[in-house]
N, C-alpha and C positions, 0 to 999 in steps of 0.2 A: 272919888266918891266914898271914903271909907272903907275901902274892902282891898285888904292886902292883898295883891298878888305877886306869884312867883313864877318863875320863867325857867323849862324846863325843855332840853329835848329831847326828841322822842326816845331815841338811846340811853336816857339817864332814868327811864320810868321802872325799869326794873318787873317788866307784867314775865311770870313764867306761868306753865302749867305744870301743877306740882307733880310728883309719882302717886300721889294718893287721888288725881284727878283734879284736887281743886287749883285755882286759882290765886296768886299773890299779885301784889305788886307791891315797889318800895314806898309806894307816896301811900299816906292817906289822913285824914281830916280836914280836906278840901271837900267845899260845897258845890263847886261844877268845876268845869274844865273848858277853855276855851280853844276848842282844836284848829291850830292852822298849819299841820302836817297831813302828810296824804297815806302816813303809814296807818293802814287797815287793820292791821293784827293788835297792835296795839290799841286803836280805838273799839274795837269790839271787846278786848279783855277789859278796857275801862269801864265800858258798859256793864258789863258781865257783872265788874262787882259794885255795881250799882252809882257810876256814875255818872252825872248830867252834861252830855258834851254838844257844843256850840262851835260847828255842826255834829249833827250824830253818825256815827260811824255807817251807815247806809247812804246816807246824803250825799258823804265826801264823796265812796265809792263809784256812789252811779254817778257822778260829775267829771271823777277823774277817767274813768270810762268813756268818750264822748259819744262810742257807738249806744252805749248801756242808755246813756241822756238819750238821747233818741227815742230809742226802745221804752225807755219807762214813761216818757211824755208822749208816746202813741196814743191814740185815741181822746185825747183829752180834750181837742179843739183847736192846739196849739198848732198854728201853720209852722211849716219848715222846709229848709229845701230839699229835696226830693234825695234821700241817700241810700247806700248799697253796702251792707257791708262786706270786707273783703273773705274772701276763704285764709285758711292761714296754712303758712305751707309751712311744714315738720322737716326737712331735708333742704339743706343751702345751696344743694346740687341739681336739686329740680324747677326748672325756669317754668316761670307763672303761665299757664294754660294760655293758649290762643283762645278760646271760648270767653273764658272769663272776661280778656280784655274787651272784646269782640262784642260782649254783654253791658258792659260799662258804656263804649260809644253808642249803641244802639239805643243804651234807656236815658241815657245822661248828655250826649252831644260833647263838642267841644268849642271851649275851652272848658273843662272840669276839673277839677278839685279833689286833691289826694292826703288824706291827714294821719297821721298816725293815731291811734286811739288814745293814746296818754301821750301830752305834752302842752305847756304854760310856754307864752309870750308868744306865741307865733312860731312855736320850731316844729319840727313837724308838720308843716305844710307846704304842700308842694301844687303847682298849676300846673296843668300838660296843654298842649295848643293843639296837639296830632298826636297817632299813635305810636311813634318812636318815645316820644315825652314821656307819656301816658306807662310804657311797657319800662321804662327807666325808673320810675318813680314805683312803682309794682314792686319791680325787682330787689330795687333798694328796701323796700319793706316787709316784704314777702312773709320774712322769717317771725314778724311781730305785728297784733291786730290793728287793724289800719278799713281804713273806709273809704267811699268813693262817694262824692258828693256832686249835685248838681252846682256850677258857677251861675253866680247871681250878679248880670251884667251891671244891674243898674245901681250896683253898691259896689263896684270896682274900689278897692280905695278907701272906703267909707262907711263905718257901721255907728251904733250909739251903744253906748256901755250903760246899763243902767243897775243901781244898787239897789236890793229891798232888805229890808229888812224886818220882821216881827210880821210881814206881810204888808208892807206899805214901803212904797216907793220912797227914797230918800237924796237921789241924788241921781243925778243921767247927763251926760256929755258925748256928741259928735265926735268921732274920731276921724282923721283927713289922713292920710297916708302923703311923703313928697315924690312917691314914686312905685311903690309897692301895693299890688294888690290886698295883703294884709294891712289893718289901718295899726296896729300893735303902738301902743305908745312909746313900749321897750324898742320898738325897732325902728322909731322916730318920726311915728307920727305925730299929729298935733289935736288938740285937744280944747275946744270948746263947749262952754254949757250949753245944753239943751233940756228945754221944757216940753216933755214929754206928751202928747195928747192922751185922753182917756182910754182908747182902746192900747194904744202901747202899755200903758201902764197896768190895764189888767192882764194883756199876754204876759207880763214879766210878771205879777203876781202869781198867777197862775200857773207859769213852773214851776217858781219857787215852792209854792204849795205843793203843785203835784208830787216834787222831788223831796217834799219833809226837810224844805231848808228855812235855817233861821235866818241866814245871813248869804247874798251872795251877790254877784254881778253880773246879768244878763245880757251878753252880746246880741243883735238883733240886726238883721240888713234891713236894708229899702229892697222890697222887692217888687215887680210891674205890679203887683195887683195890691201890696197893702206890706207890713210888715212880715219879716220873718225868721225866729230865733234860729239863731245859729249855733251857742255854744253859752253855758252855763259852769261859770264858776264859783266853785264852794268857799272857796279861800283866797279871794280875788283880794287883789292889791287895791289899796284909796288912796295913798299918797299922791296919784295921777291926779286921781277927781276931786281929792279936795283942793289943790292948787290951781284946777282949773275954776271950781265951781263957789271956792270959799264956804262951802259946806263941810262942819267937821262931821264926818262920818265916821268915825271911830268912839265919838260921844252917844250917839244915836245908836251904834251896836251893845256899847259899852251898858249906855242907859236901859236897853232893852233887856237885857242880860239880867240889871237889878230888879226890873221889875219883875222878870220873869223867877227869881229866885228868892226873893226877899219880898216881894209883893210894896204896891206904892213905890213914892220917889224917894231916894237919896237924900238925906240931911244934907250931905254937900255940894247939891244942885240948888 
């Protein structure tokens, strides 16, 4: 489209805070920044001296957070499955409270759903069946924030990935798991287009909004009563969905980008 860019990571950016208080970094006379790192520190120092980042360093954070997603999409209207976040325990010596567990079966039932708060392609999640499972999967996490989520029977297997962009839907496909409760592409599931209905389409806008994202891919179950996000990603992968859907999505972020910076279309569109 005209517009050089350069490829950079995030270790190479050079952000310090001087002794005099201020700020440096090595780059500069770039006109935005296209972030698809999860490192925070350095997206805030970007900011800081005044740069344009796609996503903005708040966005990426409470996405890579997925208890924080939650939290910041409370109240908005957005159904979801019912979750608990977990307590976080400071000592690797002290075994996770019988109360706590005890609390999770009583609000959550079983089979439920055990995630750790940060983690991309499906790692990080675990199903428990009973509470041997359930105290396993605890334990294992104990040390790092992690949540407890309501299992949503009727999307075993099978959720839709949907991409927005600039606030408008641009791409959405079914995911089928051949065996795994997670439908993860990375973890082999399969991947069909999906045309999305109205009301889908504004619950994934309406994250995206809520969460100040330009760009991202909103996972979402079948749940008994209607749709229900499950997980929002800032930095989500399209190589998947444009192979499935033959939508170039990276022209459409790309394009949004110019327009949002340069205003109008591209001479070389």
């Amino acid at each position: 489209m005209g517009v050089q860019a350069d490829i950079y990571p995030a270790d190479a950016l050079g952000c310090a805070v001087e002794e005099d208080g201020s700020l440096s970094c090595a780059l500069s006379g770039y006109d935005f920044c296209v972030y698809l790192d999860k490192d925070k520190y350095a997206a805030r120092m970007l900011e800081k001296l005044g740069m344009r980042l796609f996503n903005s360093a708040r966005a990426v954070e409470d996405c890579d957070d997925k208890m924080q997603t939650f939290i910041r999409l409370a109240d908005m209207g957005i159904p979801m499955p019912k979750t608990l976040p977990a307590p976080l325990c400071y000592d690797p010596q002290m075994p996770v409270k019988e109360d706590i567990l005890r609390g999770v079966e009583r609000e959550l039932g079983y089979p439920v759903i055990i995630k750790s708060a940060y983690g991309s392609l499906g790692a990080g999640v675990f199903m428990a069946s009973d509470g041997v499972q359930l105290k396993a999967a605890a334990e294992r996490l104990k040390c790092s924030p992690h949540l407890f989520q309501r299992y949503v029977a009727e999307s075993c297997g099978r959720d839709v990935r949907v991409i927005v962009v600039g606030g408008r839907v641009v791409a959405a496909m079914e995911r089928r798991s051949r065996g795994d409760f997670r439908s993860n592409i990375e973890l082999g599931g399969v991947g069909r287009p999906f045309t999305p209905d109205e009301g889908l389409s504004k619950l994934c806008v309406r994250a995206a909004d809520g969460l100040g994202l330009d760009y991202c891919g909103a996972d979402v179950l079948f749940g008994r009563e209607g749709y229900l996000l499950c997980e929002v990603n800032s930095n989500a992968f399209f190589g998947g969905i444009e192979r499935v859907t033959g939508i170039n999505v990276a022209r459409e972020y790309a394009l949004y980008m110019y327009k949002t910076i340069y205003g109008g279309m591209p001479d070389a569109v």
